[in-house]
C-alpha positions as CSV (number, residue, x, y, z in Angstrom):
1,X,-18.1,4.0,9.0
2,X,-19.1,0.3,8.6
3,X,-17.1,0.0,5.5
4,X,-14.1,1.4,7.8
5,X,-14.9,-1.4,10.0
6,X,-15.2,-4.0,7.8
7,X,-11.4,-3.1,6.3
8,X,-10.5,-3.1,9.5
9,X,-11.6,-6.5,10.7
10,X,-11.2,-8.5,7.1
11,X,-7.3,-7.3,7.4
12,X,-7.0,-8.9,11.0
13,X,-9.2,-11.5,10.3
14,X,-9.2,-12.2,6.7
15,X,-12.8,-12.2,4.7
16,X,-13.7,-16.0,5.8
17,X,-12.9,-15.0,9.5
18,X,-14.4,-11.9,9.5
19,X,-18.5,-11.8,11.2
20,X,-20.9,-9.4,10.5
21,X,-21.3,-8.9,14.2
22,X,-17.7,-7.9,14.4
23,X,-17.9,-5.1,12.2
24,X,-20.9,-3.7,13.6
25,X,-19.2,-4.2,17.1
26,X,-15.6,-1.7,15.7
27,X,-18.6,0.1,14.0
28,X,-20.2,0.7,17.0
29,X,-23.6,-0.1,15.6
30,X,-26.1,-2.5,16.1
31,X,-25.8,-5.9,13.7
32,X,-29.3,-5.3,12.0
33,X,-28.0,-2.4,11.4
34,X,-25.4,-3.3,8.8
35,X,-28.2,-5.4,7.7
36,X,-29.7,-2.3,6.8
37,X,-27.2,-1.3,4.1
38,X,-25.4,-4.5,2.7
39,X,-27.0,-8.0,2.2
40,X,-24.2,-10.1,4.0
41,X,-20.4,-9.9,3.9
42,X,-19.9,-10.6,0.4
43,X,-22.2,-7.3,-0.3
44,X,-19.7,-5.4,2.3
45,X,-16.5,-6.4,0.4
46,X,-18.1,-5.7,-2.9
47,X,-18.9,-2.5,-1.7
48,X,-15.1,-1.7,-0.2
49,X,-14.0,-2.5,-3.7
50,X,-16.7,-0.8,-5.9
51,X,-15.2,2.8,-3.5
52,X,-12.2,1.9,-3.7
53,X,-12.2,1.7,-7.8
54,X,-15.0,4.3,-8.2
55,X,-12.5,6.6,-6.0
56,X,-9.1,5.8,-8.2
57,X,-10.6,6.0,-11.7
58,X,-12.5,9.2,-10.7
59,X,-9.5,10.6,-9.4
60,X,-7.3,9.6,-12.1
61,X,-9.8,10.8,-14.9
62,X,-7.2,12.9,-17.0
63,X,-8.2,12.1,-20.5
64,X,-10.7,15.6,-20.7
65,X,-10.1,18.8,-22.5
66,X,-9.0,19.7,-25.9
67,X,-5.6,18.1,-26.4
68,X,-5.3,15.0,-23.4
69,X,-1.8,13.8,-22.4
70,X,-1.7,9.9,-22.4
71,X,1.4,10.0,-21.1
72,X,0.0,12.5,-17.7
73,X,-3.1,10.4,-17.8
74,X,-0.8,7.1,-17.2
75,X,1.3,8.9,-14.6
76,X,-2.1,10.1,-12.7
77,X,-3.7,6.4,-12.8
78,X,-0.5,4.9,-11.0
79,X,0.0,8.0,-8.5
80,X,-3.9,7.6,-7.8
81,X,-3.6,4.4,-7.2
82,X,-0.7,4.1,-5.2
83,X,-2.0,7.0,-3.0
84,X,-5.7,5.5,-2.6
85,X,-3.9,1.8,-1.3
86,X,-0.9,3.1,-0.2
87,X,-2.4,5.4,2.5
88,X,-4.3,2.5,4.2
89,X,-2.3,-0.4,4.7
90,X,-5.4,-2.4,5.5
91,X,-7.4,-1.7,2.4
92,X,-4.7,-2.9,0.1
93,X,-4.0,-5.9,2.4
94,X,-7.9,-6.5,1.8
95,X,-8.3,-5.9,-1.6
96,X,-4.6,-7.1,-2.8
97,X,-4.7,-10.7,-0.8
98,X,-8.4,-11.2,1.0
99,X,-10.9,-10.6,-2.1
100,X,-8.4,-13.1,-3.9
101,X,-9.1,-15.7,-1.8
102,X,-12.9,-15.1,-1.8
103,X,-15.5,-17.8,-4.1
104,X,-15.6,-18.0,-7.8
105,X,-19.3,-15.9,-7.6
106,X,-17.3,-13.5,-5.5
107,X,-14.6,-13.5,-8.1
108,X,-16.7,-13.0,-10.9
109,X,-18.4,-10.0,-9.4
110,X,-14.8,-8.5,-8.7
111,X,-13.8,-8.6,-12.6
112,X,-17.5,-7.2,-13.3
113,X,-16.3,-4.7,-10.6
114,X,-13.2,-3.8,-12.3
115,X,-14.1,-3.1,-15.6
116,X,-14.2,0.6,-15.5
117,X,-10.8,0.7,-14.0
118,X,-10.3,-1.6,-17.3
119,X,-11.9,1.0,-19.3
120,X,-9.5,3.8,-18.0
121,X,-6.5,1.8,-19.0
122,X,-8.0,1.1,-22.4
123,X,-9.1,5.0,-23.4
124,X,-5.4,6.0,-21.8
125,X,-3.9,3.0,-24.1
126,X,-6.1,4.0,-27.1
127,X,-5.6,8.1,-26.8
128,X,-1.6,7.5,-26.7
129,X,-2.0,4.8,-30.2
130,X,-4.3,7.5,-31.9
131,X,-1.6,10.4,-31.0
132,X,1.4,8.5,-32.0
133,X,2.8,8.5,-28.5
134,X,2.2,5.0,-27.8
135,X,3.4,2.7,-30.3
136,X,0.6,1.5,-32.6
137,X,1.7,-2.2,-32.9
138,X,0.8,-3.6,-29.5
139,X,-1.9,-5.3,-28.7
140,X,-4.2,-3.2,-26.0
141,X,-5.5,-6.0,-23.8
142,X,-1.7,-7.6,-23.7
143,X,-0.5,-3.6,-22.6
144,X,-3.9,-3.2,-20.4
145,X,-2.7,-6.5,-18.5
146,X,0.9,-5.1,-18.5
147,X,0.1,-1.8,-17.1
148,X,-1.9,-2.9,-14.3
149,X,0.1,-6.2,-13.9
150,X,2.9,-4.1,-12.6
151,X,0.5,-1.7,-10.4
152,X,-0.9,-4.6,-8.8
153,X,2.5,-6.4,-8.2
154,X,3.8,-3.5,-6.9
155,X,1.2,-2.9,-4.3
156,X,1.7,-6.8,-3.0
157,X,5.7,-6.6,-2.8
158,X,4.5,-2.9,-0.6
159,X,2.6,-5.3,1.4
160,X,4.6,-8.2,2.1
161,X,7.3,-6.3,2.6
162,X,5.3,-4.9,6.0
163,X,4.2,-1.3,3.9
164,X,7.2,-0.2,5.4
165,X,8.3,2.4,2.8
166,X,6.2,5.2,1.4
167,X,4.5,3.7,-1.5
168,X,4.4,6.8,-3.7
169,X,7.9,6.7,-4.2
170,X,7.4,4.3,-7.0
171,X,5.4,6.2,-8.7
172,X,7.9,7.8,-11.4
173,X,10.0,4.9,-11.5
174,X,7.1,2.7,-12.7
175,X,5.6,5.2,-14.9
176,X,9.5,5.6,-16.2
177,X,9.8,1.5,-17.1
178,X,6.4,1.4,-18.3
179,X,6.8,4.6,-21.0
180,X,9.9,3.7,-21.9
181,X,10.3,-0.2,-21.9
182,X,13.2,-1.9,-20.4
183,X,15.6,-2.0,-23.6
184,X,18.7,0.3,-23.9
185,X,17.5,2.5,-26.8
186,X,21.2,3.5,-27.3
187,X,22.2,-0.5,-27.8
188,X,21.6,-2.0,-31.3
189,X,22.1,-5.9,-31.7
């Protein structure tokens, strides 16, 4: 409920604009009472991304079992992700452009937030060099930066375009470019 509020008043507002006594206000609690569960603001944006990750890598965990699919573990990770922003404009407004323009402390906590979605990339890259279905050449941090270059980017264009179209539609297109590279197999030099 008060994260719900806080999304909703940092994508009107923006995090610098947005008050504490706002969100409790679209809450519809009392301020001490946010006070209750986060330290300040910064604590309530840290939290909106710490769900919002936790949610998309749990989600997208496809790597179990006896024989994982990279490949369907790849294709889960963008669909996940794409749902988990692409269903509420304002969280992906929030996270995509507001936590961006936060401090360098806040900044730092963000990247220490983001390292299991990090992770995820890395055992997807890893599981797809070790079966051969990846190539085993590349480098995993330049493909981990790749992968979720894209994802990210994609996400932006969605929202400054107005989040007009349904955001899931990219998902196979993306996951196509990404598995198969942009070169014409069938064209030699």
């Amino acid at each position: 409920m008060i994260l719900d509020a806080a999304v909703t008043v940092m994508a009107e507002t923006g995090y610098h604009g947005a008050q504490v006594a706002r969100i409790a206000r679209v809450a519809g609690v009392a301020d001490g009472t946010v006070y209750l569960y986060f330290k300040n603001k910064e604590d309530i944006l840290i939290s909106i991304l710490r769900e919002t990750i936790g949610q998309i890598v749990t989600l997208s965990t496809f790597l179990e079992g006896e024989h994982p699919d990279p490949l369907a573990a790849l294709h889960k990770l963008i669909e996940v992700h794409f749902k988990t922003l692409g269903s509420n404009p304002n969280l992906a407004l929030v996270l995509q452009v507001h936590i961006r323009q936060a401090e360098p402390v806040l900044r730092a906590k963000v990247a220490e937030m983001m390292r299991s979605y990090h992770q995820t990339l890395d055992r997807i890259i890893d599981l797809g060099q070790q079966t051969a279905v990846f190539a085993p050449q590349f480098d995993r941090r330049i493909a981990r930066r790749l992968i979720f270059g894209t994802i990210d980017e994609t996400v932006n264009a969605w929202i400054f375009t107005g989040a007009k179209y349904d955001l899931l539609t990219l998902v196979d297109p993306i996951f196509t470019i990404l598995q198969q590279g942009i070169a014409n197999p069938g064209k030699q030099n």
